[in-house]
C-alpha positions as CSV (number, residue, x, y, z in Angstrom):
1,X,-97.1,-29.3,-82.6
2,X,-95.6,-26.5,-80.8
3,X,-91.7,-25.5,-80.7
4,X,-92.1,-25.6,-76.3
5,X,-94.0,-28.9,-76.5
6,X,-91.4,-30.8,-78.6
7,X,-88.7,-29.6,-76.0
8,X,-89.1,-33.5,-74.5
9,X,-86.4,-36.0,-73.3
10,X,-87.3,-38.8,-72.0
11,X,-84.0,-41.4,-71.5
12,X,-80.6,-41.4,-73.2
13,X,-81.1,-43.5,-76.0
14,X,-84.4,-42.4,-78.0
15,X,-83.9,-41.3,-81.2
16,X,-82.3,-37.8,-81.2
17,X,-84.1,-34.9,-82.9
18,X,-82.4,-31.6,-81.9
19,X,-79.3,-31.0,-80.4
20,X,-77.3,-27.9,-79.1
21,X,-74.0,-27.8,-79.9
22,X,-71.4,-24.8,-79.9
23,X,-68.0,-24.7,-82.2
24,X,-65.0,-24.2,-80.6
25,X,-64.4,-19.9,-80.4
26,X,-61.8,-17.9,-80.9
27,X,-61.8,-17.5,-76.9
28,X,-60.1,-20.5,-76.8
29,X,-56.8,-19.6,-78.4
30,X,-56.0,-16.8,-75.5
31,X,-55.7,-19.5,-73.1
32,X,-52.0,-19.6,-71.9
33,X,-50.5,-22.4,-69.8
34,X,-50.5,-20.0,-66.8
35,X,-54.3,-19.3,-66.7
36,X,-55.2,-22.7,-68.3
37,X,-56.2,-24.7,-65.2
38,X,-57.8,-21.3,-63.7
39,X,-60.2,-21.4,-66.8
40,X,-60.9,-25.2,-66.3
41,X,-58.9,-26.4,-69.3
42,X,-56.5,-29.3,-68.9
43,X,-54.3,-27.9,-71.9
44,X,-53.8,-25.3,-74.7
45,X,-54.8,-26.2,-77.6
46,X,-54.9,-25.9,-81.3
47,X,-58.1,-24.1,-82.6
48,X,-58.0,-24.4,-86.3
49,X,-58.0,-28.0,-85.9
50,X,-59.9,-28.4,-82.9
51,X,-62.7,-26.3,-84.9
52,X,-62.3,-28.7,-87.8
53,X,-62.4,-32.3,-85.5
54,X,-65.8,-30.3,-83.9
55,X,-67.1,-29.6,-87.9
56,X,-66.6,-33.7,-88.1
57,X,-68.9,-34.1,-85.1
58,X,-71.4,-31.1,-86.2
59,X,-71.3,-33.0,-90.0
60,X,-71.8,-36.3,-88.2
61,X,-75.3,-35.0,-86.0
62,X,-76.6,-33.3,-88.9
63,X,-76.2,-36.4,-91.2
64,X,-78.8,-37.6,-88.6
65,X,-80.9,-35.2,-87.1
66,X,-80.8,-32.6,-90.3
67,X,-78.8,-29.4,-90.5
68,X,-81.5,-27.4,-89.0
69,X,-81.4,-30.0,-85.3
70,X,-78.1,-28.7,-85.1
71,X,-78.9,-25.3,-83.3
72,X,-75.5,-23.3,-82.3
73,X,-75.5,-21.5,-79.3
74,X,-73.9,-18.3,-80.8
75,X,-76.8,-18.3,-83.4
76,X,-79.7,-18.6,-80.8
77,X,-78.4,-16.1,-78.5
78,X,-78.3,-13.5,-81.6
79,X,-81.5,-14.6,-82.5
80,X,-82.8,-13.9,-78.7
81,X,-80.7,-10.8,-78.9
82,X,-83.1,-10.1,-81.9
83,X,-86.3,-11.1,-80.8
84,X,-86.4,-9.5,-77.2
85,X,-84.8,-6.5,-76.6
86,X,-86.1,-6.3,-72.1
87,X,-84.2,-9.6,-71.8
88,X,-80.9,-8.4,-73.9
89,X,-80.4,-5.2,-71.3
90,X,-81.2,-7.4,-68.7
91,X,-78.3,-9.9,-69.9
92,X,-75.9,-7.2,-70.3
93,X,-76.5,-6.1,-67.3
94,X,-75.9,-8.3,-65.5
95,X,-72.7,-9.7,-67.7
96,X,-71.2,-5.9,-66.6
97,X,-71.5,-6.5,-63.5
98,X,-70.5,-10.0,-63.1
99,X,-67.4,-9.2,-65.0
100,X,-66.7,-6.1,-63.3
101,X,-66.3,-4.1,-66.8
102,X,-65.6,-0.3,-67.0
103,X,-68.8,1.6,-67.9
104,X,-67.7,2.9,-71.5
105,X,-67.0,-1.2,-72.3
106,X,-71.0,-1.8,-71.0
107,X,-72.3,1.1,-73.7
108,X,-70.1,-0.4,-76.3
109,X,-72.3,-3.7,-75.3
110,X,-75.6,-1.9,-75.3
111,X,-74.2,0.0,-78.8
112,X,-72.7,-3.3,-81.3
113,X,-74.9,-4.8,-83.5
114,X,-76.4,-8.1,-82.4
115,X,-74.5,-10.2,-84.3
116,X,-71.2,-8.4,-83.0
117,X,-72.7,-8.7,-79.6
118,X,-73.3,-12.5,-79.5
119,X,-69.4,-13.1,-80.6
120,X,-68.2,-10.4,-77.9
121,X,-70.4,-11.7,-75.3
122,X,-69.1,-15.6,-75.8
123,X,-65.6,-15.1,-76.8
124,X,-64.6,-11.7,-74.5
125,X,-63.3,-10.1,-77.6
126,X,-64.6,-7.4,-79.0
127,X,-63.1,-7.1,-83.0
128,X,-63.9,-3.9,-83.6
129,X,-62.0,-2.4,-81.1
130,X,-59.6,-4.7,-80.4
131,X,-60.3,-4.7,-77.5
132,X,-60.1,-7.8,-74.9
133,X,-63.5,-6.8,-72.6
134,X,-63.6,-10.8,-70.0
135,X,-62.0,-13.7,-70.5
136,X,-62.9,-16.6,-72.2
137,X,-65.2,-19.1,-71.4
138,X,-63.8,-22.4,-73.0
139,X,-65.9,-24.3,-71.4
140,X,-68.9,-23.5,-73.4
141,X,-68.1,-25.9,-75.8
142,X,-69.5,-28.6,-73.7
143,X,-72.9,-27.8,-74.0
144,X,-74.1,-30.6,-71.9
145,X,-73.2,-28.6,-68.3
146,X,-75.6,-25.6,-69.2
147,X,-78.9,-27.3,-68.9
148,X,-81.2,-30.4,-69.2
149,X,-84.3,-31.2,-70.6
150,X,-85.9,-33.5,-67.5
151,X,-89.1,-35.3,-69.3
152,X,-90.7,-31.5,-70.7
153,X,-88.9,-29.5,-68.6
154,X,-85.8,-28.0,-68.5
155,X,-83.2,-27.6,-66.2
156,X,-81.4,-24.3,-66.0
157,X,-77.9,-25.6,-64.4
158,X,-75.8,-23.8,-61.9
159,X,-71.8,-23.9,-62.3
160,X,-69.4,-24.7,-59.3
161,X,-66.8,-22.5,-60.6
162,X,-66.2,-19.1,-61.4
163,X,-65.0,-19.6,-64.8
164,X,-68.4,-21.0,-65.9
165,X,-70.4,-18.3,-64.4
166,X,-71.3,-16.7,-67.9
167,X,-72.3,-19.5,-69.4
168,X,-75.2,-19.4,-66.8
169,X,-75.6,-15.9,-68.0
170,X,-76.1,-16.9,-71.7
171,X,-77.7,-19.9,-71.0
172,X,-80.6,-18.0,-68.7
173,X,-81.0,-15.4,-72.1
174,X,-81.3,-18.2,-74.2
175,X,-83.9,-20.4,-72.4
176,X,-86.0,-17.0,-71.8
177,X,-85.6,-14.8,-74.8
178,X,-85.1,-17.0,-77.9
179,X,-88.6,-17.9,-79.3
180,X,-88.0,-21.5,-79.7
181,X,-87.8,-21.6,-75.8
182,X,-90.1,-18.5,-74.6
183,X,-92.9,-20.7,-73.9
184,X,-91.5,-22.8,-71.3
185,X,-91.7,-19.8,-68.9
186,X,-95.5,-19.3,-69.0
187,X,-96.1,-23.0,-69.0
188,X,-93.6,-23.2,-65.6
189,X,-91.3,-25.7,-67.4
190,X,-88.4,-24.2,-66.5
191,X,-86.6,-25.1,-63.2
192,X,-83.5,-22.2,-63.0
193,X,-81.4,-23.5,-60.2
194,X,-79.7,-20.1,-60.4
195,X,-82.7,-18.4,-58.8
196,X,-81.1,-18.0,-55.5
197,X,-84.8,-17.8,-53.3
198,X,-85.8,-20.9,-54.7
199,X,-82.6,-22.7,-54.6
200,X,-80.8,-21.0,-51.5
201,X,-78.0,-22.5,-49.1
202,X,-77.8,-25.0,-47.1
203,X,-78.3,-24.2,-43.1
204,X,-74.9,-25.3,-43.3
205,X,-73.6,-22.8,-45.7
206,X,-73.6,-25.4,-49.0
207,X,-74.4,-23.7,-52.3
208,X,-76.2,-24.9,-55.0
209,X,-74.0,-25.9,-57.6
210,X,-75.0,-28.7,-60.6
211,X,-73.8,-29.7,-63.9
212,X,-75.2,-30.9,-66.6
213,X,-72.6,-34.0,-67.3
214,X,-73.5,-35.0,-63.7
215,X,-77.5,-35.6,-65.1
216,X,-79.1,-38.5,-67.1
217,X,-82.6,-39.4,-67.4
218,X,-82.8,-43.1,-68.3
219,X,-85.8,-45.7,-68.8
220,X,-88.3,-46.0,-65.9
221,X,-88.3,-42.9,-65.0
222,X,-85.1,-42.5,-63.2
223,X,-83.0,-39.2,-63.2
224,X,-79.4,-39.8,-62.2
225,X,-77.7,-37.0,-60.7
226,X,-73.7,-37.7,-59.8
227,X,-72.6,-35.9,-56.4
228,X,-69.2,-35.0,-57.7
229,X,-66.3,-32.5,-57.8
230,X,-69.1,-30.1,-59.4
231,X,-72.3,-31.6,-58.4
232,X,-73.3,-30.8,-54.6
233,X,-75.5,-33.1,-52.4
234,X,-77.6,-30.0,-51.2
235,X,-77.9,-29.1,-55.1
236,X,-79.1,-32.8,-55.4
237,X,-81.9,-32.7,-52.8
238,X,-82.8,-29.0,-53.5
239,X,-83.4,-30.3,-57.1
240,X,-85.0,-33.5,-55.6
241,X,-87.9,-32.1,-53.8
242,X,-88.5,-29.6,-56.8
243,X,-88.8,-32.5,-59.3
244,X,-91.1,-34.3,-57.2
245,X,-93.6,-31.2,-56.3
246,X,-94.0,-30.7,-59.6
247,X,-94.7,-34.8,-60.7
248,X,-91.6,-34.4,-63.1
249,X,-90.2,-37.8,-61.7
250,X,-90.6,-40.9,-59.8
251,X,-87.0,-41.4,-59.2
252,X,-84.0,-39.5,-58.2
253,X,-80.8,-41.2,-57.8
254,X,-77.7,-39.7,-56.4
255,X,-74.2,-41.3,-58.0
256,X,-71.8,-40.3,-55.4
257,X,-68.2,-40.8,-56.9
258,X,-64.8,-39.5,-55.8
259,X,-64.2,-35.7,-56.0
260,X,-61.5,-36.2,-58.3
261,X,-60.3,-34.5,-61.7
262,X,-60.1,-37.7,-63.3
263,X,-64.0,-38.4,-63.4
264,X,-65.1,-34.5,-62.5
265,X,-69.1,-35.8,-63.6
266,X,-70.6,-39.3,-64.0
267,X,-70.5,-39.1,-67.8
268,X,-66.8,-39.5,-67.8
269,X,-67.3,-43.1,-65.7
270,X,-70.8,-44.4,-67.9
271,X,-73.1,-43.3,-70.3
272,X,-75.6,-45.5,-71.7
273,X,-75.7,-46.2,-75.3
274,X,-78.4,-48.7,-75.9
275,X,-81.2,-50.6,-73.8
276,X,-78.5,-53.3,-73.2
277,X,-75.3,-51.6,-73.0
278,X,-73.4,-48.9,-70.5
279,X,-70.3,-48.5,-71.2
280,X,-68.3,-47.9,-68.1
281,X,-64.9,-47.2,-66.1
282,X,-64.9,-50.8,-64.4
283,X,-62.9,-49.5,-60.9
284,X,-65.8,-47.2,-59.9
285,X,-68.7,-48.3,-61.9
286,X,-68.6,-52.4,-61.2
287,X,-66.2,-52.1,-58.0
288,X,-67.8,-49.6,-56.5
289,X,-64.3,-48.0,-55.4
290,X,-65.1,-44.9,-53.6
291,X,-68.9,-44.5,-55.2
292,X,-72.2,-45.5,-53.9
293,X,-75.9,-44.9,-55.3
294,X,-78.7,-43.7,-53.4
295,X,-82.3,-43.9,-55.2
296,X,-84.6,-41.2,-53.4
297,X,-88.3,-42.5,-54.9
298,X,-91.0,-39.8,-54.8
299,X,-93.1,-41.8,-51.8
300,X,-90.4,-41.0,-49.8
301,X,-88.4,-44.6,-50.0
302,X,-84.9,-45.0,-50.1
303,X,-82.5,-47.8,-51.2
304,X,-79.0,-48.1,-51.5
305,X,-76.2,-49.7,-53.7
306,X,-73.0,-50.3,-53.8
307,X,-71.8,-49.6,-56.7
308,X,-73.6,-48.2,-60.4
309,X,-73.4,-51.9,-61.5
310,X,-75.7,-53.0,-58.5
311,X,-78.3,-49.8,-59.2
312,X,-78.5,-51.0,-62.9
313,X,-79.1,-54.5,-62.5
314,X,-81.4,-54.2,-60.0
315,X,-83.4,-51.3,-60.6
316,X,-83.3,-51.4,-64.3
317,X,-82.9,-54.4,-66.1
318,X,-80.6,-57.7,-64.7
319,X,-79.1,-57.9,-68.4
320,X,-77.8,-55.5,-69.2
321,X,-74.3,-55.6,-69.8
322,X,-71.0,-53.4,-69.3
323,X,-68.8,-52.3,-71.9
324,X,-65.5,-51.5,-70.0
325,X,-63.3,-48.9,-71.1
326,X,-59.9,-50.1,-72.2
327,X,-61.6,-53.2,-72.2
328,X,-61.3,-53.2,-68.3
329,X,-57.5,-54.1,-68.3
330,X,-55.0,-51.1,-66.2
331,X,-53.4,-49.2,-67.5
332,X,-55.3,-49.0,-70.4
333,X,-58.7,-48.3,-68.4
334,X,-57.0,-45.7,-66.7
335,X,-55.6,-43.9,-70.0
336,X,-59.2,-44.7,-71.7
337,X,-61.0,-43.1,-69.7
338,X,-58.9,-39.8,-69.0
339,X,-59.2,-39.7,-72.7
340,X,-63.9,-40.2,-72.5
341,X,-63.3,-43.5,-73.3
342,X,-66.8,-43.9,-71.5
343,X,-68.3,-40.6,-72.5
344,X,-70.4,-41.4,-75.6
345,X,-73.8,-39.5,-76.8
346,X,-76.2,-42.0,-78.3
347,X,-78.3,-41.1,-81.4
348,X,-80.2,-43.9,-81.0
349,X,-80.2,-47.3,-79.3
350,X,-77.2,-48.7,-80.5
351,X,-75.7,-46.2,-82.3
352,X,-73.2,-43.7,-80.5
353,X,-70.4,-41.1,-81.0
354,X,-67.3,-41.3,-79.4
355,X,-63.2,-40.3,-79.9
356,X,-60.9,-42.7,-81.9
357,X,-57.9,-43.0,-79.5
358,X,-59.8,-45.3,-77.6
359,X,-58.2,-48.8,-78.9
360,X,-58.4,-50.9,-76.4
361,X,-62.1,-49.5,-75.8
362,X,-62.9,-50.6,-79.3
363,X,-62.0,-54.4,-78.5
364,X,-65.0,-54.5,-76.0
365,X,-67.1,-52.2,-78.7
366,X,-65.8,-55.3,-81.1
367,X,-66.9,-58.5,-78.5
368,X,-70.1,-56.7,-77.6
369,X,-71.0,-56.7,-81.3
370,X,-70.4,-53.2,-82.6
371,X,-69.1,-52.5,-85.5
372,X,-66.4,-49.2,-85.1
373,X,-66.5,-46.8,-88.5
374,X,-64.8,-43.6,-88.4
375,X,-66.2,-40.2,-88.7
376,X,-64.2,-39.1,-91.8
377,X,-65.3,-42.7,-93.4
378,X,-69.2,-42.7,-92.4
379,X,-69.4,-38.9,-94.2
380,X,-67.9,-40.3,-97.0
381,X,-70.4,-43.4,-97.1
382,X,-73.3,-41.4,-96.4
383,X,-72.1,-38.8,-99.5
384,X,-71.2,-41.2,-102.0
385,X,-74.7,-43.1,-101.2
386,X,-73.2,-46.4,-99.8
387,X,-74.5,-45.8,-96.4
388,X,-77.9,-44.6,-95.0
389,X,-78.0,-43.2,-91.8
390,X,-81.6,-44.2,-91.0
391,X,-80.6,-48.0,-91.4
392,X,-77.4,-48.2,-89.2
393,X,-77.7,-50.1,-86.5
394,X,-74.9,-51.4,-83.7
395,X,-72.7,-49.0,-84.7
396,X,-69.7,-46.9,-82.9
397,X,-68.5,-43.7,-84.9
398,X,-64.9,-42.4,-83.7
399,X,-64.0,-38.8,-84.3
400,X,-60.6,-37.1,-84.7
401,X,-59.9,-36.2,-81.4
402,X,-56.0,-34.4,-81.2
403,X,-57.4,-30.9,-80.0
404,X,-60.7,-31.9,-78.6
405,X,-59.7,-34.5,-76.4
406,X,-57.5,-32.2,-74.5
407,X,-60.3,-30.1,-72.7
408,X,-61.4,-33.1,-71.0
409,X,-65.0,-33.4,-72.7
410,X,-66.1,-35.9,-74.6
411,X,-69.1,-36.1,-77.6
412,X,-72.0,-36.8,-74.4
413,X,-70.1,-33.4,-73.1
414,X,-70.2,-31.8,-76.4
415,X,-74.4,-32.3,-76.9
416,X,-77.5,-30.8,-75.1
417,X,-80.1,-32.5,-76.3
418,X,-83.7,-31.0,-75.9
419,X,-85.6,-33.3,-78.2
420,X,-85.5,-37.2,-78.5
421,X,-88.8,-39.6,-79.6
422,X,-89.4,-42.7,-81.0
């Protein structure tokens, strides 16, 4: 079988296969309490330890899925960098005039080796030189936002704010140039919501702007897509009738929650983390505060909910059960989930990833029958030959979560999965 025609995700909880991922960068420790909440970052933070809680979580996928599942965005881009040389002018290009750059800083670009140019182009930095060329981009690290794989098809996402703009950039170069990917484009699987004729305004002046923490295809052919602080209800409906011309999917449903900080995508109120379990933020997810759900099916029916809890019982499967965060009791479910108490990736039905300064979320982990094993403890299992990782079932794994906590992403943030099969 192909590379392309792997590229395949079908609902939340198959069995994971390949993942991106991308380690915290040296980008990340310029960030200054003045420019912090310009660059979308809650905090400052530590990076040598932040890097080494994210090594826990790379160790943990790979223990999995296999070292070579675990694809890192720096390495693909310099392998795209590498393997087509139209697309890599084209990237910088366009990243020097985004960024408004002087023109000697563009022929340094078009001069570094790849390798050089991959780090520069991600972090801002160019070594060499010393030289500080853009800022940052932080946000990178949650590889989730930049695109999603929609049945065989993949979603090029489109960020509401500035600050994410060149992850788009990289994100575009990667899904074209990088021969794992290149396919996709002749076989029109790729949906770039970035390509500003196909996905224009509104008449009323709304842009297109989606993230990927805001998507989740589940069972039954459902895509979720949140209308959120980053997710637009034009970028919904844009994406909407371009799913449905193409057959992609039978149902779109539109999660509207509060345009709040606090719960910025729907992955921070509920993921999904087996065929029986969601674990949720119980104020907006099974009260409905301030949220509703509209199911757009591709016959042109619609039905409405009141809250997620409604949508899932209903439209999916009447029992399946909620796992609340901070075992549903304020103020711990308030503190729980500012901290992703809900925002678990699932390697498989019934086995998920998720922070450990979640205590109070562990209790309903603990009465929904999960066991909870930490991160540093299942590596040491799975080396030491006590543990296989094929056999676990009904399992939670907490990571250290210090530094990584405090950008406001958690492990469903941190993962863009683009292959999962039984």
């Amino acid at each position: 079988m192909s590379e392309t025609k792997k590229i395949n995700v079908l609902s939340e909880i198959d069995p994971l296969k390949r993942v991106i991922t991308h380690r915290p960068d040296i980008g990340i420790a310029r960030i200054s309490p003045k420019r912090a909440e310009e660059l979308l970052f809650d905090d400052i933070v530590y990076l040598p330890q932040m890097q080494e809680e994210h090594d826990i979580f790379t160790e943990v996928l790979r223990m999995f899925v296999g070292a070579e599942n675990v694809l890192e965005t720096e390495q693909l881009i310099l392998e795209g960098l590498e393997n087509d040389p139209d697309s890599k002018q084209e990237l910088i290009d366009m990243i020097a005039v985004d960024e408004e750059i002087p023109t000697k800083y563009k022929t340094m670009l078009e001069q570094m080796p790849n390798s050089v140019l991959a780090s520069t182009l991600i972090t801002g930095y160019y070594k060499a030189e010393d030289i500080i060329m853009f800022d940052p981009i932080p946000n990178f690290i949650f590889t989730r936002d930049i695109a999603v794989i929609v049945q065989n098809h993949v979603v090029i996402t489109k960020a509401a704010k500035e600050a994410r703009f060149r992850e788009n950039f990289l994100t575009r170069f990667i899904f074209y140039a990088h021969p794992i990917f290149k396919g996709l484009k002749d076989q029109n699987r790729i949906i770039n919501l970035n390509h500003i004729d196909h996905f224009p305004p509104s008449k009323k002046g709304e842009n297109v702007s989606i993230e990927g923490g805001d998507m989740m295809i589940i069972a039954n052919d459902y895509l979720l897509i949140g209308c959120s602080e980053r997710t637009s209800e034009h970028a919904i409906l844009s994406l909407r009738d371009e799913l449905f011309k193409r057959n992609v999917i039978k149902n779109v449903v539109q999660v509207n929650i509060p345009n709040d900080r606090s719960c910025m995508h729907i992955d921070t109120i509920f993921t999904m983390i087996s065929d029986k379990h969601v674990v949720a933020f119980k104020p907006i997810v099974l009260d409905g505060l301030s949220s509703n759900v509209i199911v757009h099916t591709k016959n042109g029916i619609k039905r409405e909910y009141a809250s997620v809890k409604d949508f899932f019982l209903k439209e999916i499967d009447p029992e399946i059960e909620f796992i609340l965060s901070g075992d549903g009791e304020s103020p711990y479910q308030e503190r729980e989930q500012w901290t992703d108490g809900c925002n678990l990736v699932a390697i498989r039905s019934g086995v998920a990833i998720t922070y450990d300064r979640n205590p109070h979320t562990e209790i309903s982990f603990k009465k929904h029958g999960y066991k909870v094993l930490h991160a540093r403890k299942f590596l040491q299992y799975v080396k030491d030959g006590t543990l296989d990782p094929a056999t676990i079932e009904n399992t939670i794994i907490t990571l250290p979560s210090n530094e990584l906590s405090r950008a406001r992403g958690g492990s469903h943030c941190m993962t863009c999965p683009i292959e999962r099969s039984n």
